[in-house]
FITIDREN-569880 format. One line per field, with one value per atom (N, C-alpha, C): x, y, z; residue number from 0; atom name; residue in one letter. Coordinates in steps of 0.1 Angstrom, whole numbers. Example, Ala and Ser with C-alpha at 12.3 -4.5 7.8 and 13.67 -1.06 7.14 Angstrom:
BEGIN
xx: [132; 123; 132; 128; 137; 129];
yy: [-57; -45; -33; -22; -11; 0];
zz: [78; 78; 78; 71; 71; 79];
seq: [0; 0; 0; 1; 1; 1];
atom: [N; CA; C; N; CA; C];
type: [A; A; A; S; S; S];
END
This chain:
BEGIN
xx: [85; 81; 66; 64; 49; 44; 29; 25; 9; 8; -3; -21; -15; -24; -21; -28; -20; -29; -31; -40; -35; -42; -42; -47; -45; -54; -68; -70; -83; -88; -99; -108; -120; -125; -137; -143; -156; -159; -174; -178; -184; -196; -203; -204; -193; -193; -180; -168; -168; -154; -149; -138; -131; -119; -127; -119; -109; -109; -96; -93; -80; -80; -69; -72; -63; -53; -55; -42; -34; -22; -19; -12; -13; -4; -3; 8; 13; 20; 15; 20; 20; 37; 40; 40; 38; 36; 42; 36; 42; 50; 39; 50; 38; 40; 33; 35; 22; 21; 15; 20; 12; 5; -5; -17; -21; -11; -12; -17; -24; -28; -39; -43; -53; -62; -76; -86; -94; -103; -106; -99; -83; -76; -80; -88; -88; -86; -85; -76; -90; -100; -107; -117; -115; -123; -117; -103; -96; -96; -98; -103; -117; -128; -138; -141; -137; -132; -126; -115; -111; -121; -126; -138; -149; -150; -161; -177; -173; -180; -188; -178; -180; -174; -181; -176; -169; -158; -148; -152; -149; -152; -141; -129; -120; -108; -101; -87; -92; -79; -85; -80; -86; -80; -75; -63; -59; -55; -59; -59; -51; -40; -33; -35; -36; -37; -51; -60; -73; -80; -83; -91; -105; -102; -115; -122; -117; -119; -135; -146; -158; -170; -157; -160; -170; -182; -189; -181; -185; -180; -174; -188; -189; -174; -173; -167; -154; -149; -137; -137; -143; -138; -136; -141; -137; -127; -126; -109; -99; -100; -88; -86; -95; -91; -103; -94; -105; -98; -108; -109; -116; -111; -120; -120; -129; -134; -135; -132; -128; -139; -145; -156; -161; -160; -165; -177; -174; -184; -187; -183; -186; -205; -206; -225; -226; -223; -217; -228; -238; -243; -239; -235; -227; -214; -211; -199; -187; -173; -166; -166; -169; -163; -176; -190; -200; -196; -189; -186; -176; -164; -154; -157; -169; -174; -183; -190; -194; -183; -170; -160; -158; -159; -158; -171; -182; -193; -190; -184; -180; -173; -171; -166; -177; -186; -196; -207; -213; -220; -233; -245; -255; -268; -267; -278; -290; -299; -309; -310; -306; -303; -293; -282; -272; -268; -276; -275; -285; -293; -305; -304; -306; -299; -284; -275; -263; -258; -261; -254; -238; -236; -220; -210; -217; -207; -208; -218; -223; -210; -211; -201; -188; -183; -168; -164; -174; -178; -171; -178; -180; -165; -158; -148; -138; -134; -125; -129; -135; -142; -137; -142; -136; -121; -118; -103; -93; -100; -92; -92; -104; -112; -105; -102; -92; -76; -71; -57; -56; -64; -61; -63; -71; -74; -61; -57; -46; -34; -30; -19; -16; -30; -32; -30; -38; -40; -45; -33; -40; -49; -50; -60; -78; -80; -87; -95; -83; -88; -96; -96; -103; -119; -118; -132; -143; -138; -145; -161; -169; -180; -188; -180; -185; -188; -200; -200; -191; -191; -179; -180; -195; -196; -192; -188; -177; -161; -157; -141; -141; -128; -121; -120; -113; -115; -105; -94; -81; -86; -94; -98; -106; -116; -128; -117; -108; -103; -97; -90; -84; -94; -106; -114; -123; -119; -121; -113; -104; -91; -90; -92; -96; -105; -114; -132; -122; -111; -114; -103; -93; -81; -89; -99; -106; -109; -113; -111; -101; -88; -76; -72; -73; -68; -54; -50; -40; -35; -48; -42; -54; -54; -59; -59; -70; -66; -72; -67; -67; -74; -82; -89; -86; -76; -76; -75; -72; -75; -68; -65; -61; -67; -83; -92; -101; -100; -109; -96; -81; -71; -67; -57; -51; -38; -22; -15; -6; -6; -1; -7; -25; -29; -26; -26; -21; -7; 5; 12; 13; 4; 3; -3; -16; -20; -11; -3; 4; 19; 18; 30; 24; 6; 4; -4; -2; 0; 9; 21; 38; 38; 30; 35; 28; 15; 6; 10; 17; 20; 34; 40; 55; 46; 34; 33; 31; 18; 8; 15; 15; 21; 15; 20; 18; 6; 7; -3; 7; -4; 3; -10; -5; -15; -8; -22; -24; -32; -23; -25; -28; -42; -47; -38; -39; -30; -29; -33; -27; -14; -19; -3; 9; 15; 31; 43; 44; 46; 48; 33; 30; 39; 31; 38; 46; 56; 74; 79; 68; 69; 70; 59; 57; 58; 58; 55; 67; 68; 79; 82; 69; 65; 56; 52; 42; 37; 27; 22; 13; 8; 9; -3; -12; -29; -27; -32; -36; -45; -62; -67; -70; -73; -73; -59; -51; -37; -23; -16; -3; 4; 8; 19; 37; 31; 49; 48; 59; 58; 75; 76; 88; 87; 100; 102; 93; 90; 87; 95; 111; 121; 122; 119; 116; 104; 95; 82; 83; 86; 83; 94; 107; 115; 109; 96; 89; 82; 89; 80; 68; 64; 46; 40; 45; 40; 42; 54; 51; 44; 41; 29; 20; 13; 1; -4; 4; -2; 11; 24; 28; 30; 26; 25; 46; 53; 65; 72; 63; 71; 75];
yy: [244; 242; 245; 252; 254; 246; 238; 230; 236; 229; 232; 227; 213; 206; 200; 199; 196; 185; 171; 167; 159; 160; 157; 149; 134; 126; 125; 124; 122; 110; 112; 100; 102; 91; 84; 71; 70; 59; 56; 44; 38; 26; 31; 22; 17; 5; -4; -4; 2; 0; 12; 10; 25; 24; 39; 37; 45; 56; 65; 64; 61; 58; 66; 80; 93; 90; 91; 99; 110; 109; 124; 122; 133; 136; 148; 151; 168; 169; 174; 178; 192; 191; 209; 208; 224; 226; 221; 214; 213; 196; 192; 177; 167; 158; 144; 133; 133; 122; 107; 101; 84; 79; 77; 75; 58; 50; 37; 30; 19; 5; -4; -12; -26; -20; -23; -21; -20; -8; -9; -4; 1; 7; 19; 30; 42; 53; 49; 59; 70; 64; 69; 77; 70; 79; 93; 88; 100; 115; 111; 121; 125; 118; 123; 134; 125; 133; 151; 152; 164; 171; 166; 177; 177; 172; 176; 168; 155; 149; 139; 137; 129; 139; 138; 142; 138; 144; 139; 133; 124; 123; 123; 126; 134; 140; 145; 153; 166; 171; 184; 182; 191; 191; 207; 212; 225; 229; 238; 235; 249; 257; 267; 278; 275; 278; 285; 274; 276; 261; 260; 252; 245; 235; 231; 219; 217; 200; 199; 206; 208; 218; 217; 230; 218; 224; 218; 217; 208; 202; 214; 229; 238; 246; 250; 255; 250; 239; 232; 232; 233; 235; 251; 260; 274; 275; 268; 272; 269; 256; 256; 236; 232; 218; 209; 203; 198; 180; 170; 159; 150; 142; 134; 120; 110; 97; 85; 77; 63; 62; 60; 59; 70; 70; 81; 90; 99; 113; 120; 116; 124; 126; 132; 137; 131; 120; 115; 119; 127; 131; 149; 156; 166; 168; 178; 179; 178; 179; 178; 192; 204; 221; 218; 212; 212; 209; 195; 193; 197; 202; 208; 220; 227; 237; 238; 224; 217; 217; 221; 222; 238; 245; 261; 270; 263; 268; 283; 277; 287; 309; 303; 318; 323; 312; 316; 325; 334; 348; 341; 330; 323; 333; 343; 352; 354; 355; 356; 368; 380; 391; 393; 382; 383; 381; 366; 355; 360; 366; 371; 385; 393; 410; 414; 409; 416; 398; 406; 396; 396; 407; 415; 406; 407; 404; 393; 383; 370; 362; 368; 367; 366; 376; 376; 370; 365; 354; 338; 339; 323; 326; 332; 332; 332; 335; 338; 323; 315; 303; 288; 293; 288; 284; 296; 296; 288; 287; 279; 268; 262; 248; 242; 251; 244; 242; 252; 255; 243; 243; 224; 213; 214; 199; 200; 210; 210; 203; 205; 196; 187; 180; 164; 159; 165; 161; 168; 177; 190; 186; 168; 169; 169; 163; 163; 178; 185; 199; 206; 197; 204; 199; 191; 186; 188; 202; 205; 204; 206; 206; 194; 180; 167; 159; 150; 148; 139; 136; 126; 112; 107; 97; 88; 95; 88; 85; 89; 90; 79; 71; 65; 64; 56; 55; 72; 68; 73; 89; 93; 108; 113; 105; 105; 115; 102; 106; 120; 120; 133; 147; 145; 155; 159; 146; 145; 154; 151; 156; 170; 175; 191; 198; 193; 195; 201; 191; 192; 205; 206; 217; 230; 232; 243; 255; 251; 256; 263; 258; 266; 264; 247; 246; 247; 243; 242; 230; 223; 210; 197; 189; 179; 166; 162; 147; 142; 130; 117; 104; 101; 88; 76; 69; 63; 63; 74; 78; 66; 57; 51; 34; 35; 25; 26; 17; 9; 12; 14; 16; 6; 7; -4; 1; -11; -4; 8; 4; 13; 32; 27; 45; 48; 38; 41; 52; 47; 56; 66; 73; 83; 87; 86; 94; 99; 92; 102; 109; 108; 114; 126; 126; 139; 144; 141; 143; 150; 146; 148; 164; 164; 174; 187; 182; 190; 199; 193; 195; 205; 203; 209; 224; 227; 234; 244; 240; 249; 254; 262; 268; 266; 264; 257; 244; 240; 226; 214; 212; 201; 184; 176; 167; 154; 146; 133; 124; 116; 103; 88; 88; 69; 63; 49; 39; 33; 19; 2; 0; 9; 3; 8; -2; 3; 8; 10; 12; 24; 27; 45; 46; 47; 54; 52; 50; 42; 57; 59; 64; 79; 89; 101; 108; 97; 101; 108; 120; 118; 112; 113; 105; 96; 87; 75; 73; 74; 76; 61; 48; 38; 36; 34; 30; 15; 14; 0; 1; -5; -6; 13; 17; 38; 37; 29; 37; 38; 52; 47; 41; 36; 22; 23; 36; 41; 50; 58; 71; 72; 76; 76; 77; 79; 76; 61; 54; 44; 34; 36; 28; 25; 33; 30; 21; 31; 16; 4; 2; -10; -17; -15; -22; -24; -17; -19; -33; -39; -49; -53; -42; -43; -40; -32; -25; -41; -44; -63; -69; -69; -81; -81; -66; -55; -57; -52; -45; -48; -47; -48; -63; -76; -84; -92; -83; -84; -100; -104; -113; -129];
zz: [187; 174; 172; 157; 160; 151; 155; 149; 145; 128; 124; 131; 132; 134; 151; 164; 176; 181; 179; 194; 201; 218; 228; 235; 234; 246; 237; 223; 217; 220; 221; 228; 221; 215; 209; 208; 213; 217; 207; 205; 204; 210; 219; 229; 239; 240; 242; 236; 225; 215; 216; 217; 220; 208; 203; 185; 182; 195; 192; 210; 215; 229; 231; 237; 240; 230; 221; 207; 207; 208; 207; 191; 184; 174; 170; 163; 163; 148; 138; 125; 120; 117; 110; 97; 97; 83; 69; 56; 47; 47; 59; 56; 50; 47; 38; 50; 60; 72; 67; 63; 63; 76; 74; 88; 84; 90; 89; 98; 93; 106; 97; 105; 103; 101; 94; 94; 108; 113; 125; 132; 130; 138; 145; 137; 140; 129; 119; 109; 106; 102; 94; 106; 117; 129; 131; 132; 132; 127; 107; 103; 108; 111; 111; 124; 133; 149; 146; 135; 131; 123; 117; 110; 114; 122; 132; 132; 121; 121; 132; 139; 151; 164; 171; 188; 190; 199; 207; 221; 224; 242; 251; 242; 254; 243; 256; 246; 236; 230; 223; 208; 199; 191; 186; 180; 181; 165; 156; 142; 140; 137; 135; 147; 157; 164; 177; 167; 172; 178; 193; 193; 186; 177; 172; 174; 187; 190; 190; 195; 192; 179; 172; 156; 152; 142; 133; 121; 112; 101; 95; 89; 82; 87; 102; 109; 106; 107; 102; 89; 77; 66; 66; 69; 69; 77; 88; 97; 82; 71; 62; 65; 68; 64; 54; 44; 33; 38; 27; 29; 18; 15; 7; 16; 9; 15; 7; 12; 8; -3; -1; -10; -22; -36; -40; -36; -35; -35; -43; -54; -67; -71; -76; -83; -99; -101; -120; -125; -126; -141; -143; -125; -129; -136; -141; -151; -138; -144; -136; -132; -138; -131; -117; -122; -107; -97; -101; -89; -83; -88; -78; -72; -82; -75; -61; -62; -44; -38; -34; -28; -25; -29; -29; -24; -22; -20; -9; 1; 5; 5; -8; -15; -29; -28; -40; -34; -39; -39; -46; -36; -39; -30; -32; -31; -45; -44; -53; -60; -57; -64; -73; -63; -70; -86; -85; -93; -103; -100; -110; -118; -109; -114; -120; -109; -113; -121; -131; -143; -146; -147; -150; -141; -127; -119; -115; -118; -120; -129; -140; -150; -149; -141; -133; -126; -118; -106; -114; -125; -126; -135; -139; -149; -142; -126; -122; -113; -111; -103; -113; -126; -134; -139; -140; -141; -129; -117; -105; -108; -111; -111; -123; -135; -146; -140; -135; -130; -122; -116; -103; -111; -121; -128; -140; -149; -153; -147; -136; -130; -124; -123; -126; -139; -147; -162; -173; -180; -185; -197; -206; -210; -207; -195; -182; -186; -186; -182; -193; -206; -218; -220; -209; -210; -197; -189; -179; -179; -186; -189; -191; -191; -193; -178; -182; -167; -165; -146; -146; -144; -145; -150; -159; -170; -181; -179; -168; -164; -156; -159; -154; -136; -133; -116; -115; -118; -112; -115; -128; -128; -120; -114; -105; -92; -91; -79; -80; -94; -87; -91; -93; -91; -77; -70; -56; -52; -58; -45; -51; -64; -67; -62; -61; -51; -38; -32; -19; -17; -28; -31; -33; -38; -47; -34; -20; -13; -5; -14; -7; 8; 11; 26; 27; 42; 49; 51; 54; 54; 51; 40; 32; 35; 40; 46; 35; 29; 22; 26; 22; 30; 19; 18; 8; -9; -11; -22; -35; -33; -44; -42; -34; -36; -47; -54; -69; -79; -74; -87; -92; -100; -98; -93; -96; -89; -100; -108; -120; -122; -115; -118; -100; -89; -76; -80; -81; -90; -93; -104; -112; -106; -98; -85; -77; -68; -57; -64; -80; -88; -88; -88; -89; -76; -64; -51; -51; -51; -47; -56; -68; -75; -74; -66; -62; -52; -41; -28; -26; -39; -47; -47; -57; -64; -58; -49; -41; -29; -26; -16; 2; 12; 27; 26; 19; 17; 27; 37; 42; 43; 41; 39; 49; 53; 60; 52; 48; 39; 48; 45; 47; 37; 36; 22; 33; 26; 31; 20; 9; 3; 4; 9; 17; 7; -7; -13; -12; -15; -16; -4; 9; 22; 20; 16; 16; 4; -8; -16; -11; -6; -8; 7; 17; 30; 34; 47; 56; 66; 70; 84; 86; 99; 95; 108; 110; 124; 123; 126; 130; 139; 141; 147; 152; 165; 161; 175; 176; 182; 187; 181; 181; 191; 194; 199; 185; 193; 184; 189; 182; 189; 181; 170; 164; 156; 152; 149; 144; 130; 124; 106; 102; 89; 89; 70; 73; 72; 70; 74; 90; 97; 112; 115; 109; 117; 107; 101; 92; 104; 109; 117; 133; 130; 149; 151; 163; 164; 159; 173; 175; 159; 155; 135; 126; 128; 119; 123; 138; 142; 139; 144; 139; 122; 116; 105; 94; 93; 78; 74; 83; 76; 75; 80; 82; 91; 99; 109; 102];
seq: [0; 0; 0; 1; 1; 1; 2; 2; 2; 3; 3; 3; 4; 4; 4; 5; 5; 5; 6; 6; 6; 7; 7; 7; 8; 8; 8; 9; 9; 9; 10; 10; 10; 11; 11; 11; 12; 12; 12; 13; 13; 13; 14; 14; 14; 15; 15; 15; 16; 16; 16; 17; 17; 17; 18; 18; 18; 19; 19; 19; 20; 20; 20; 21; 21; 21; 22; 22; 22; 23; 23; 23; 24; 24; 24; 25; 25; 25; 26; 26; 26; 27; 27; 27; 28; 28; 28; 29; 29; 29; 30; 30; 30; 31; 31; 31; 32; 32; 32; 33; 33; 33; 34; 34; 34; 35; 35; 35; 36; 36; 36; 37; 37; 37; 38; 38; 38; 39; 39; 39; 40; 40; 40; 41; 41; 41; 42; 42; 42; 43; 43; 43; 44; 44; 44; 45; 45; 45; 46; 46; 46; 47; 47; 47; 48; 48; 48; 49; 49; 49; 50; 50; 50; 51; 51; 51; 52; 52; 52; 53; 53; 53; 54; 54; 54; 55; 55; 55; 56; 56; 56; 57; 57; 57; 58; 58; 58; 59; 59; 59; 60; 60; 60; 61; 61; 61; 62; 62; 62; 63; 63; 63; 64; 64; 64; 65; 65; 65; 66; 66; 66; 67; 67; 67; 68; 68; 68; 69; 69; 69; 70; 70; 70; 71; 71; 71; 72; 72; 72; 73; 73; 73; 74; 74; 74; 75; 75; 75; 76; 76; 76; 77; 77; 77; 78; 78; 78; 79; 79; 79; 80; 80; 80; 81; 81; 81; 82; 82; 82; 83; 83; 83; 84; 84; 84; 85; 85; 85; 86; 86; 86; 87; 87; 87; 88; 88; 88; 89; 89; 89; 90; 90; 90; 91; 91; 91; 92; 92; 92; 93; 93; 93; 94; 94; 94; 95; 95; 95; 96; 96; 96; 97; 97; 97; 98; 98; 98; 99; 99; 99; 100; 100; 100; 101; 101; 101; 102; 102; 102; 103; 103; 103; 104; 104; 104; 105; 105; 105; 106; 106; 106; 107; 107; 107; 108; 108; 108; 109; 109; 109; 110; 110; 110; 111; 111; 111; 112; 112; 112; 113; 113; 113; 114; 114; 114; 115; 115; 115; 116; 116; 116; 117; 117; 117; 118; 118; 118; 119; 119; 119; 120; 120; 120; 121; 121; 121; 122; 122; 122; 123; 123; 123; 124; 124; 124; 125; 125; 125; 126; 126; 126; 127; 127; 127; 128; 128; 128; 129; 129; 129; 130; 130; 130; 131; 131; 131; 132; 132; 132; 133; 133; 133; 134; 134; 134; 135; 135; 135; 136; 136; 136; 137; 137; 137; 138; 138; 138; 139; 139; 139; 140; 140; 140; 141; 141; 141; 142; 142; 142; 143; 143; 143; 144; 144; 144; 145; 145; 145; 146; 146; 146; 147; 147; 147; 148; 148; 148; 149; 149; 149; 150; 150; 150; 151; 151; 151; 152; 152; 152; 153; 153; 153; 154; 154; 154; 155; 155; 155; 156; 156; 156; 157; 157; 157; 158; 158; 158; 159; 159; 159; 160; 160; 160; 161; 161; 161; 162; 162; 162; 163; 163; 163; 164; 164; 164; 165; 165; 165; 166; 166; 166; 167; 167; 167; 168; 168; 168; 169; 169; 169; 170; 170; 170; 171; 171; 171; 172; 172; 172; 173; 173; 173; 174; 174; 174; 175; 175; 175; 176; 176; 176; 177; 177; 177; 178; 178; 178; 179; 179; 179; 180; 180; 180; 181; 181; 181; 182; 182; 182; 183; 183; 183; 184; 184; 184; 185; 185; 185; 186; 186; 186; 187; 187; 187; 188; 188; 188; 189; 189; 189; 190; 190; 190; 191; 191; 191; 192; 192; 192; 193; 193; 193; 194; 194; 194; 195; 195; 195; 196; 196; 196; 197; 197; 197; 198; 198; 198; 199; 199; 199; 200; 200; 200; 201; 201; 201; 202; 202; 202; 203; 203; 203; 204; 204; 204; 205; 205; 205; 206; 206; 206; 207; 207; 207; 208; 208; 208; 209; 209; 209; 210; 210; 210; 211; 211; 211; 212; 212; 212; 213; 213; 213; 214; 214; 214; 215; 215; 215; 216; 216; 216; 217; 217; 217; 218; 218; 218; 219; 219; 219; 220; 220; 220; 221; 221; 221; 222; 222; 222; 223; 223; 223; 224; 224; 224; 225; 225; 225; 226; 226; 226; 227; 227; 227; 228; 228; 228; 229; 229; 229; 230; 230; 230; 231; 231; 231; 232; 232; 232; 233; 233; 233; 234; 234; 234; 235; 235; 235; 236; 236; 236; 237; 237; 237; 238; 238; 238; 239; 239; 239; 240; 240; 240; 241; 241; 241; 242; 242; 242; 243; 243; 243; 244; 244; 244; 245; 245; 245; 246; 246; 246; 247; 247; 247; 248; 248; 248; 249; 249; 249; 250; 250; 250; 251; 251; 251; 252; 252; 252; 253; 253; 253; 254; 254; 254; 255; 255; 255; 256; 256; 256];
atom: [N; CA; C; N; CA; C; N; CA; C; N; CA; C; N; CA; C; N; CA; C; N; CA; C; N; CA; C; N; CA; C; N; CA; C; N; CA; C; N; CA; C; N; CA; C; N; CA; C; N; CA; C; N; CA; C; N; CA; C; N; CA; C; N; CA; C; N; CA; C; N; CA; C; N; CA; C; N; CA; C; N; CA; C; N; CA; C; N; CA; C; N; CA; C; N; CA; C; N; CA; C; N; CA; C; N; CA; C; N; CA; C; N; CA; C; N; CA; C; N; CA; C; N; CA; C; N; CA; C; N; CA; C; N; CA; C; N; CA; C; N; CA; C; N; CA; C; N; CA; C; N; CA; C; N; CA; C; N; CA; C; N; CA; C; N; CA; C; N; CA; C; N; CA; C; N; CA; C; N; CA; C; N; CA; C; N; CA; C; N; CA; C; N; CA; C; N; CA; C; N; CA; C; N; CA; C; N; CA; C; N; CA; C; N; CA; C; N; CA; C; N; CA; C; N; CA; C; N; CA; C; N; CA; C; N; CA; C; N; CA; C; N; CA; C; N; CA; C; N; CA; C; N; CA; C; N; CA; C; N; CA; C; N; CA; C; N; CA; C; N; CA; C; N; CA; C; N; CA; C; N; CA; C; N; CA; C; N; CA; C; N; CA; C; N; CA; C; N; CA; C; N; CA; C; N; CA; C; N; CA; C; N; CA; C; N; CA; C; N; CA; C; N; CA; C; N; CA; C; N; CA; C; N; CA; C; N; CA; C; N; CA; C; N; CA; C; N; CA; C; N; CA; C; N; CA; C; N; CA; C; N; CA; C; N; CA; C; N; CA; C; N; CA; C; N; CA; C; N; CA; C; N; CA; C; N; CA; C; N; CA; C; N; CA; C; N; CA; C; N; CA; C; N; CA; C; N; CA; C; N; CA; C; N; CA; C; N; CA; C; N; CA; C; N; CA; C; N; CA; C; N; CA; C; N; CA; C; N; CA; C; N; CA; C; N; CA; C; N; CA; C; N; CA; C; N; CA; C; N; CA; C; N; CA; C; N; CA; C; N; CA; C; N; CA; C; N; CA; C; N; CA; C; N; CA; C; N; CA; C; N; CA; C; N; CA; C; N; CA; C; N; CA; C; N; CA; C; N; CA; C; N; CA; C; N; CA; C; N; CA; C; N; CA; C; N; CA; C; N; CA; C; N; CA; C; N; CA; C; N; CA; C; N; CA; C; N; CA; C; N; CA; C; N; CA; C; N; CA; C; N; CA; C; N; CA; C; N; CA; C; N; CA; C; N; CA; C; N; CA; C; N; CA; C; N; CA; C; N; CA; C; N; CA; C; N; CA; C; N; CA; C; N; CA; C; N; CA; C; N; CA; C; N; CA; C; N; CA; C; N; CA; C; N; CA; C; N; CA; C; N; CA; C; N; CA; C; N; CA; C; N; CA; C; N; CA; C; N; CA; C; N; CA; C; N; CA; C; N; CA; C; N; CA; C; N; CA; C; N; CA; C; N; CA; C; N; CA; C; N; CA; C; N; CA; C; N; CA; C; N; CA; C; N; CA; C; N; CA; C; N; CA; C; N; CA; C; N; CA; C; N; CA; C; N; CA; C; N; CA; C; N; CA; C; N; CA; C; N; CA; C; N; CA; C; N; CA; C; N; CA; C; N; CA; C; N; CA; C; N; CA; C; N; CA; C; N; CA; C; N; CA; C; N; CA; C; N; CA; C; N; CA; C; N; CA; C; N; CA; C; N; CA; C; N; CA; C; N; CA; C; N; CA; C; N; CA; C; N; CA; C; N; CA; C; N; CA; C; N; CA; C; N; CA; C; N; CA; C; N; CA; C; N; CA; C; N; CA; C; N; CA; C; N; CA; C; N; CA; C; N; CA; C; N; CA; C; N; CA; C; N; CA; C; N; CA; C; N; CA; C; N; CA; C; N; CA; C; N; CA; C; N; CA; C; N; CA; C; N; CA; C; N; CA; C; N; CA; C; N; CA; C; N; CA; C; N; CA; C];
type: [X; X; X; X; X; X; X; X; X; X; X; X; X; X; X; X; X; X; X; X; X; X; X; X; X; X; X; X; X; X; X; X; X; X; X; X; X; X; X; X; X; X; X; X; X; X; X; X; X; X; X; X; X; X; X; X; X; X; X; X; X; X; X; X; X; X; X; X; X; X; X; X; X; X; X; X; X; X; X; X; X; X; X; X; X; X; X; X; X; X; X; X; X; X; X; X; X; X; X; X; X; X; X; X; X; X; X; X; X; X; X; X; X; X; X; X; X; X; X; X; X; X; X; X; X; X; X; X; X; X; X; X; X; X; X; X; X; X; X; X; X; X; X; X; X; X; X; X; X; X; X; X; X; X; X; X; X; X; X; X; X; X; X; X; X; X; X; X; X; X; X; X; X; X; X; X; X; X; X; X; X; X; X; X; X; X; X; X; X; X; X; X; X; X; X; X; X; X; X; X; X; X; X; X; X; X; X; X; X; X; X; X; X; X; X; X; X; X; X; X; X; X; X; X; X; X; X; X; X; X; X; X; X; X; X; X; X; X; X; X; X; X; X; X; X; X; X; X; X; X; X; X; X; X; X; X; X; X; X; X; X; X; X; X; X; X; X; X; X; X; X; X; X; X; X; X; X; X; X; X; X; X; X; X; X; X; X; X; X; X; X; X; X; X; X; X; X; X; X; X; X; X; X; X; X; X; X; X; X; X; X; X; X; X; X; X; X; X; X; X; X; X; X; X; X; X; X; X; X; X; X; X; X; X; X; X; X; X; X; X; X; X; X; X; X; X; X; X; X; X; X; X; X; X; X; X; X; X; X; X; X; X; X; X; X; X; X; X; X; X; X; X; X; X; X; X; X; X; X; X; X; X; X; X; X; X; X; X; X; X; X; X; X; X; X; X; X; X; X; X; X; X; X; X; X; X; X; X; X; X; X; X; X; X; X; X; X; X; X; X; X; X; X; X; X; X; X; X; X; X; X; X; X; X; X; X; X; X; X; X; X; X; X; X; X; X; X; X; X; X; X; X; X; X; X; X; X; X; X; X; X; X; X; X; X; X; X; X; X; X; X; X; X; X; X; X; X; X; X; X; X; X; X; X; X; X; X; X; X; X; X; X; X; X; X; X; X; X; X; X; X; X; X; X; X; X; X; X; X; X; X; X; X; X; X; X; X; X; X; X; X; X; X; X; X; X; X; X; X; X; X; X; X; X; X; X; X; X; X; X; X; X; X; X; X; X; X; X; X; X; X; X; X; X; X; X; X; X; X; X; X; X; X; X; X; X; X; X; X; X; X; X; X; X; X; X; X; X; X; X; X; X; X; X; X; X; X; X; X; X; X; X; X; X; X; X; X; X; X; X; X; X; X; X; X; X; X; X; X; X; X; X; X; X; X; X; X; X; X; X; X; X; X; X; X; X; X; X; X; X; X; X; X; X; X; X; X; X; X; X; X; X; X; X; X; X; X; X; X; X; X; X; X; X; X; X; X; X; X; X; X; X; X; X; X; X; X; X; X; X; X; X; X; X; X; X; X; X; X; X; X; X; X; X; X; X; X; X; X; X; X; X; X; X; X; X; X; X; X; X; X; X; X; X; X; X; X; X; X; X; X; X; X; X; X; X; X; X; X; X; X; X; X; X; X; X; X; X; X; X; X; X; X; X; X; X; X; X; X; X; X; X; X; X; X; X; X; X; X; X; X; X; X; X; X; X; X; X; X; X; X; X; X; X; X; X; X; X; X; X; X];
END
């Protein structure tokens, strides 16, 4: 089987506290992973360990067929993996096109001649930049999308987020990790969030994503699979009609026993 995403025995430590304790996990293309557990488990190490935010101190990590268990952050977002974070990252007095365009930086043409002399193609630049940045916010919310130019300071939680999650689309990854994305909702815009996840993920072509969520609902909702943390180990791995039936997962974390 070939897998997008491959790791091995990940190991991360903190001092004494050992936050990811040889991990292995392995995800193919095009599936919706739920990355569950307790707070402290590991979840959020996890992502950071892959984008290269954090060092590994053991094990590898293998991303389409490239080792990038020691890639720099930059490096891992050009290999093709985007992310957003529990916490907003949004710029609220920039408009919403700014900031999803902080997510593309990468393919933008920020030379000083460029930007200054060649106007023509400056022009083309931002029209065809534009045109993406509307096309991804359209299918969340195509009214959303008539007010590109407003900052996002005035929006709602649930829009915030999904201009997070366009920021992190605009790049054109492979695979999109989720940190939460439906903290400060309620459960009603929870919902209409991963309605336009699921529809996202339909649209765009080899998008495969790993989803944080404590709410079991969602996972239950959009996931295929459910890979299970507790103490940086996995302790289960299944549909989430399987782990919700695992022991150790009721004692742990779903609150089931």
């Amino acid at each position: 089987m070939t897998y997008l995403l491959e790791v091995r025995g990940l190991t991360r430590k903190f001092g004494g506290v050992v936050a990811l304790d040889n991990l292995d996990l392995a995800v193919v293309p095009n599936e919706i992973i739920g990355l569950i557990g307790p707070n402290g488990s590991g979840k959020t190490t996890f992502f950071n360990v892959v984008t290269g935010i954090y060092g590994a101190h053991g094990g590898s990590v293998t991303f389409d067929g490239a080792d990038i268990t020691r890639a720099s952050s930059p490096a891992v977002y050009h290999a093709g993996i985007s992310r957003t974070f529990q916490r907003s990252r949004l710029s609220l007095p920039l408009s919403i096109f700014d900031n999803i365009m902080i997510g593309n930086h990468k393919r933008l043409n920020q030379g000083l001649w460029f930007n200054l002399i060649r106007r023509g193609e400056f022009k083309r630049e931002f029209e065809v930049n534009y045109s993406a940045a509307r096309t991804l916010v359209e299918v969340f919310e195509p009214q959303l999308a008539e007010r590109m130019f407003e900052p996002v300071g005035g929006l709602p939680m649930i829009d915030r987020r999904r201009i997070e999650i366009c920021r992190a689309l605009i790049n054109q990854p492979k695979l999109l990790l989720l940190d939460e994305p439906s903290a400060g909702m309620t459960h009603d815009e929870t919902l209409r969030l991963m309605d336009d996840i699921l529809k996202v993920q339909r649209q765009l072509e080899s998008l495969t994503i790993i989803l944080i969520e404590h709410e079991m609902s969602v996972i239950e909702r959009i996931t295929s699979r459910c890979v299970v943390l507790n103490y940086g180990r996995k302790i289960a791995e299944g549909t989430y009609a399987q782990v919700a039936q695992d022991a150790q997962v009721r004692q742990a974390y779903l609150g089931l026993e």
